[in-house]
RODO-2510 file (C-alpha; in nm, 4 decimals, decimal comma):
residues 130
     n   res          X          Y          Z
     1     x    -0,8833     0,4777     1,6873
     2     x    -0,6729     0,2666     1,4116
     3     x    -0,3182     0,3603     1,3638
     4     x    -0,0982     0,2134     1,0326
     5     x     0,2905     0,2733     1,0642
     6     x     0,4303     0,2414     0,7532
     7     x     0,8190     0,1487     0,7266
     8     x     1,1223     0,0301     0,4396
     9     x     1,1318     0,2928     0,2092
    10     x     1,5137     0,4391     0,1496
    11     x     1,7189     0,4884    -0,1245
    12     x     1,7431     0,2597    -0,3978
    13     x     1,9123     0,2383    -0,7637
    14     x     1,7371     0,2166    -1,0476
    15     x     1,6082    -0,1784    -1,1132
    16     x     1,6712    -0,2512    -0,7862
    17     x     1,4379    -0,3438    -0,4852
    18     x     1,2259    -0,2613    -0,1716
    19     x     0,9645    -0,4055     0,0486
    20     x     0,7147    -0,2053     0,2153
    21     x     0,5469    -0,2939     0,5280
    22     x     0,2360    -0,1285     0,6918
    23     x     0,1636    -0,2550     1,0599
    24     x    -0,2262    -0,1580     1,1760
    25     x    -0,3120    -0,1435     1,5354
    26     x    -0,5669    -0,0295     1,7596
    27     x    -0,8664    -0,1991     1,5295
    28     x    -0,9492    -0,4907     1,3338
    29     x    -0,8113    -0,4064     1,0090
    30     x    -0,7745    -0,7583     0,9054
    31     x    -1,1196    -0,7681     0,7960
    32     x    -1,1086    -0,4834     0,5683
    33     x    -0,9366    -0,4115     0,2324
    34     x    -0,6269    -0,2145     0,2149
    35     x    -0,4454    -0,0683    -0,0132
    36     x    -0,0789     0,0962    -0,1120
    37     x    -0,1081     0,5135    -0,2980
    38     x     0,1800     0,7387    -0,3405
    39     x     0,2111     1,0803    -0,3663
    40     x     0,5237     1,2394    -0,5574
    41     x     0,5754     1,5853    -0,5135
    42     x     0,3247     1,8822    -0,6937
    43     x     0,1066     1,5695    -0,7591
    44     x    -0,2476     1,4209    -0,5953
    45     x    -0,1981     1,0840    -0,4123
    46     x    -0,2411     0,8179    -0,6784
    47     x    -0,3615     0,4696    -0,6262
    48     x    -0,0848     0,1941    -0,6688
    49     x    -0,2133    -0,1225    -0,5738
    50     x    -0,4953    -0,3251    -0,2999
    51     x    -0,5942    -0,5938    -0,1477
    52     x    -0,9120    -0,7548     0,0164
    53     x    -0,9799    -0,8950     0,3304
    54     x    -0,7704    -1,2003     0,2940
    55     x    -0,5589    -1,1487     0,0500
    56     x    -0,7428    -1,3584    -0,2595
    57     x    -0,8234    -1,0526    -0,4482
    58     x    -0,5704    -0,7920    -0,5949
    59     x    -0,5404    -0,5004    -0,7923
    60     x    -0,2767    -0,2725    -0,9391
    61     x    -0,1803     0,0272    -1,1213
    62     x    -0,0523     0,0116    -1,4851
    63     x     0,2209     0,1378    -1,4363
    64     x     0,3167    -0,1201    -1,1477
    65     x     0,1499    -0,4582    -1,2554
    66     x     0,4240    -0,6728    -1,3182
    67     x     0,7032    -0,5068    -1,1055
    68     x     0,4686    -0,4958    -0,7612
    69     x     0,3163    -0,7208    -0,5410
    70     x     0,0728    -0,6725    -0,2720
    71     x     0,0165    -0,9120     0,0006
    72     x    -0,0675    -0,9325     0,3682
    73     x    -0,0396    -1,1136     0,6858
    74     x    -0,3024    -1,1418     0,9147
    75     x    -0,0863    -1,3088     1,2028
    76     x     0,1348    -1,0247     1,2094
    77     x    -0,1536    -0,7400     1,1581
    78     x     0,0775    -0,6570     0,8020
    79     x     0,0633    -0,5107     0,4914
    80     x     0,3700    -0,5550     0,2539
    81     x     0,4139    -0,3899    -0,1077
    82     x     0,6981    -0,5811    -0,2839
    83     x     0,8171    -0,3450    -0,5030
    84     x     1,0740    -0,4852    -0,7687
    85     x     1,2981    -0,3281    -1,1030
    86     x     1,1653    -0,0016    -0,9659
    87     x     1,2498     0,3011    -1,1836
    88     x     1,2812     0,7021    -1,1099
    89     x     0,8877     0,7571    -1,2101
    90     x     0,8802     0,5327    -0,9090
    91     x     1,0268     0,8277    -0,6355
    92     x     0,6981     0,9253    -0,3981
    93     x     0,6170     0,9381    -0,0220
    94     x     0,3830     0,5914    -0,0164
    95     x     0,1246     0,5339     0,2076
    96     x    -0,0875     0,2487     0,3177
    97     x    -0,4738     0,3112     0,3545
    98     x    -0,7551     0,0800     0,5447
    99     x    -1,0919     0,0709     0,3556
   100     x    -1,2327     0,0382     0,7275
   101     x    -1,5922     0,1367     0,6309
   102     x    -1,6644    -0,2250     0,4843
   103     x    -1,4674    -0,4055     0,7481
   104     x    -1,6768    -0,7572     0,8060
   105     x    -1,7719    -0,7278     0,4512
   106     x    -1,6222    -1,0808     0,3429
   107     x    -1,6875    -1,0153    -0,0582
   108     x    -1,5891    -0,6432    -0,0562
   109     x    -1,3466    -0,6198    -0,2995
   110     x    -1,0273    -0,3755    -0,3000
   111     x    -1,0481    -0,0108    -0,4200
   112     x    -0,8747     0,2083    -0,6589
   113     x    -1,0024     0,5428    -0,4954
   114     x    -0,7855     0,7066    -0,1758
   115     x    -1,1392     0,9228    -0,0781
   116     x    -1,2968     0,5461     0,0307
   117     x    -0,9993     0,4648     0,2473
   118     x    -1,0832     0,5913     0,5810
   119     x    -0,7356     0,5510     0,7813
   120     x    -0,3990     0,6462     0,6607
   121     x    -0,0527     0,6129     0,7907
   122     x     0,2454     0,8772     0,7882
   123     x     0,4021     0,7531     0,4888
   124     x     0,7427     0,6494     0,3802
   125     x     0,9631     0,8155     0,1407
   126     x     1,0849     0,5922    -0,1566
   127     x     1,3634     0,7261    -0,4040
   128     x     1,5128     0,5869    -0,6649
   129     x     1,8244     0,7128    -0,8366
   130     x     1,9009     0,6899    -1,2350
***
């Protein structure tokens, strides 16, 4: 079993900034793409931003390219989602997500749809004030 812990979320002003981290365990996520969804309340989770295997390939979210960055550590078994001049549209529980199914896959490229991501963590609550 694989286990992601998300953490940094809080309360932030509006055009301010947070970094997210997402630390997997108990597998060998650093072969697989992973990505960053969030889920604000009354609405589906919805696909923010990803990354492949090692970090050469991203994708975003219109509504985030630009302001977020995705990137990830292998050493440290890490995730991050620099999120910068965040806004109130911006307020959502986030979670991180591990493609795991195409872990090994070395050209696998990252995904835009939560129902291929196969591990989730808990989620951390990000809200920003007007």
């Amino acid at each position: 079993q694989g286990q992601l812990v998300e953490s940094g979320g809080g309360l932030v002003q509006a055009g301010g900034s947070l970094r997210l981290s997402c630390v997997v365990s108990g597998r060998t996520f650093n072969s697989c793409p992973m990505g960053w969804f969030r889920q604000a309340p009354g609405k589906e989770r919805a696909f923010v931003a990803a990354i492949n295997w090692n970090g050469s390939t991203t994708i975003y979210s219109d509504s985030v390219k630009g302001r977020f960055t995705i990137s990830r550590d292998s050493a440290k078994n890490t995730v991050y989602l620099e999120m910068n001049r965040l806004i109130p549209e911006d307020t959502a529980v986030y979670y991180c997500g591990a493609d795991a199914s195409r872990a090994g896959r070395t050209f696998a490229t990252p995904r835009k749809e939560a129902k291929e991501y196969d591990y989730w963590g808990q989620g951390t609550q990000v809200t920003v004030s007007s």
